[in-house]
C-alpha positions as CSV (number, residue, x, y, z in Angstrom):
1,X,-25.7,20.2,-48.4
2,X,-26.2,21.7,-45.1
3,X,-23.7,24.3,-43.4
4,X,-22.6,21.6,-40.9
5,X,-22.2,18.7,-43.4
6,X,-20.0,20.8,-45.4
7,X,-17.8,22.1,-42.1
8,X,-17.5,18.5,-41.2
9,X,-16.3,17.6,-44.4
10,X,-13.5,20.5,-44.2
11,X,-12.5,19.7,-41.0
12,X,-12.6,15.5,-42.1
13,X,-9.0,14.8,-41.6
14,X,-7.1,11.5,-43.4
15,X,-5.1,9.5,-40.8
16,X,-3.0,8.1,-43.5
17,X,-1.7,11.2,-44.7
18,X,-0.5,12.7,-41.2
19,X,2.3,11.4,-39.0
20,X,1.7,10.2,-35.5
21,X,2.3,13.6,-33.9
22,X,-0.2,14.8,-36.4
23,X,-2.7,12.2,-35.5
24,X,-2.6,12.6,-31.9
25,X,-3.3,16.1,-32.3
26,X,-6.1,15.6,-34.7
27,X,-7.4,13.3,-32.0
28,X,-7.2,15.9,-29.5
29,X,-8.6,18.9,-31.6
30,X,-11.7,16.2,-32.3
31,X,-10.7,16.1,-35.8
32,X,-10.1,12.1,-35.5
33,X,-11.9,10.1,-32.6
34,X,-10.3,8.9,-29.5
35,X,-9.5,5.8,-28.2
36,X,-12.5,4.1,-27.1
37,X,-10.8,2.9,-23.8
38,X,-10.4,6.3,-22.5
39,X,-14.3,6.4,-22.3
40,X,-14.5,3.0,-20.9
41,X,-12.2,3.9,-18.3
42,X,-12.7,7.8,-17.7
43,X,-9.6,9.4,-18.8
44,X,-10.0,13.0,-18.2
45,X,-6.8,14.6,-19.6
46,X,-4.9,13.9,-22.6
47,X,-1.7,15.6,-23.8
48,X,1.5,15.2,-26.0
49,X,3.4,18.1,-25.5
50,X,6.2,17.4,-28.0
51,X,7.7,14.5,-30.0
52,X,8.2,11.1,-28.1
53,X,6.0,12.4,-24.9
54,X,2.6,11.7,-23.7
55,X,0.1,12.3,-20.7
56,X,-2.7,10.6,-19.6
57,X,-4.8,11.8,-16.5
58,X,-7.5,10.0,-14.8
59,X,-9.4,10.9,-11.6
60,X,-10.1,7.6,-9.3
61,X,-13.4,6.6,-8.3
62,X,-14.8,3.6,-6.9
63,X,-15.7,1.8,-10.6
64,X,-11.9,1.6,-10.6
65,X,-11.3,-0.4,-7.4
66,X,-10.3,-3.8,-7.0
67,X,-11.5,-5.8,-3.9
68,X,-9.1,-5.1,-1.6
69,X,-10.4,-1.2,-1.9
70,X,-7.8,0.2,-3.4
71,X,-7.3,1.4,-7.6
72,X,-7.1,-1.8,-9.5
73,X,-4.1,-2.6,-11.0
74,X,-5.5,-2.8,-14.3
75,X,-5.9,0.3,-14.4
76,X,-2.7,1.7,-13.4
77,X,-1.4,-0.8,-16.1
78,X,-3.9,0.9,-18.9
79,X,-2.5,4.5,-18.1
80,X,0.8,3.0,-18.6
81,X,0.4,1.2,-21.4
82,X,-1.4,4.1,-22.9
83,X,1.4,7.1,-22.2
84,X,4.0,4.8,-23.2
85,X,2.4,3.5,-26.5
86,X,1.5,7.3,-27.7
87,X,4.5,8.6,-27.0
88,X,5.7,6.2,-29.4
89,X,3.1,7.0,-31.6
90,X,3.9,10.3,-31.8
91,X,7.3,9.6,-32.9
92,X,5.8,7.6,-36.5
93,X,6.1,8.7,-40.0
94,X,3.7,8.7,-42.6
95,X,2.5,5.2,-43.1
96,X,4.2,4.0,-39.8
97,X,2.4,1.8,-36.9
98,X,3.2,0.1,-34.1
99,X,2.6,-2.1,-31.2
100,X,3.8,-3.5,-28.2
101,X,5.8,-6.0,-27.9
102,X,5.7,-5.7,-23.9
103,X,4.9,-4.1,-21.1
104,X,6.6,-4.7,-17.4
105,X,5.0,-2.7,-14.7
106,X,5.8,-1.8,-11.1
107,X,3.3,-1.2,-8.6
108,X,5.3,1.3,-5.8
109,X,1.9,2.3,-3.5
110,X,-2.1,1.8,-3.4
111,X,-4.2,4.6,-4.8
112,X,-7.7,5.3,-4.0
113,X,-10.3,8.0,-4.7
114,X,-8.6,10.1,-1.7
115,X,-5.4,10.2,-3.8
116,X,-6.0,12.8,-6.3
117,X,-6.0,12.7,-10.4
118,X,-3.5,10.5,-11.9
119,X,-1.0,11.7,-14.2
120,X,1.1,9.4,-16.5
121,X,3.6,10.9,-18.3
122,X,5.3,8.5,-20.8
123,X,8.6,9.2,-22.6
124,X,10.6,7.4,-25.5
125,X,13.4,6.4,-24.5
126,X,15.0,5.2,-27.7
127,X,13.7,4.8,-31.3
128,X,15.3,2.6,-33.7
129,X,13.5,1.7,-37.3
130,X,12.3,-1.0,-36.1
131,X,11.9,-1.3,-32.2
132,X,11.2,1.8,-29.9
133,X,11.7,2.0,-26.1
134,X,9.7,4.0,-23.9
135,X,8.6,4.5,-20.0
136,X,6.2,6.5,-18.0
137,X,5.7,7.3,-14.5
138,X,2.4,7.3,-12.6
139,X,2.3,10.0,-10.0
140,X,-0.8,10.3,-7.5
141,X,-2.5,14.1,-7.0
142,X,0.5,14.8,-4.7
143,X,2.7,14.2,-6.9
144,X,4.4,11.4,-5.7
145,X,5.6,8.3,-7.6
146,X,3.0,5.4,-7.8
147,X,3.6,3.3,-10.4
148,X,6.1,2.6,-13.4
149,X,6.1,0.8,-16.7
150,X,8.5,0.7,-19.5
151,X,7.6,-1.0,-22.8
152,X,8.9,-1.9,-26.1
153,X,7.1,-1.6,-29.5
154,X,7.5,-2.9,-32.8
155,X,7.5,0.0,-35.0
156,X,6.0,-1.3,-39.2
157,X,5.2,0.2,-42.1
C-alpha cells in the first residue's frame, strides 16, 4: 500500500459516526466532500463558526445574471437556502437529518458583479425534536442588507 493510500485511509472520516457540527467541519477540513452545488454555482467561502450558525460567500459574475442584468434570484435563494439549512445541520445528533419543509425569501435590492462578494449568514432560530427554525441575511460587499429568508426543517432520525 502506498504512503498516500494509507494517509487517505487515516484521514477517511465516517459521516454516520459524527454529529452535524462534526460533519460540516470534516467537509470543510476536506475530510468529507462538499456539496456539489457550491461548485455548480461558485461558492467561494464556507464557514460555521459555532453551533446553529452558518456562512456562505459567493462572488457575482455574469453566469449568475438573470435577463434583466442583475444576480438571478435563484441564486440569492440557493445561498439562503444553503446558510439556513447548515446551520440546522450543525445543530444534529448522531444519526439525525433533516430537510426543509420551506423556504420564504425576500428580495430587498438588485445585485450585480459591481456589488461585491456575498455573504449569507444563516442562524437557527429555534430547535425543537422535530421541527427547527432558522434565517439568514444576505448582505452585498458593502455590507448592506440584500436579501432574507427564513425556513423551517424537519429534523428525523
Amino acid at each position: 500500500m502506498t504512503e498516500s493510500a494509507t494517509k487517505t485511509q487515516l484521514d477517511a472520516v465516517d459521516p454516520l459516526t459524527l454529529d452535524g457540527f462534526e460533519q460540516l467541519h470534516a467537509m470543510l477540513e476536506g475530510r468529507l466532500p462538499t456539496a456539489p452545488i457550491a461548485e455548480t454555482l461558485g461558492f467561494v467561502g464556507f464557514e460555521v463558526p459555532e453551533r446553529g450558525t452558518a456562512i456562505f460567500e459567493l462572488d457575482p459574475e455574469l453566469r449568475h445574471y438573470n435577463p434583466i442584468g442583475s444576480v438571478h434570484g435563484g441564486v440569492f435563494a440557493t445561498l439562503l437556502d444553503s446558510a439556513c439549512g447548515c446551520a440546522v445541520h450543525s445543530t444534529l445528533a448522531v444519526g439525525e437529518g433533516y430537510t426543509s419543509l420551506d423556504l420564504t425569501v425576500k428580495f430587498l435590492r438588485p445585485v450585480t458583479v459591481d456589488s461585491g462578494r456575498l455573504r449569507a449568514v444563516g442562524t437557527v432560530l429555534q430547535r425543537g425534536r422535530r421541527t427547527a427554525l432558522a434565517e439568514a441575511k444576505l448582505y452585498d460587499g458593502r455590507g448592506k442588507l440584500a436579501a432574507y429568508a427564513s425556513s423551517s426543517c424537519m429534523i428525523f432520525s
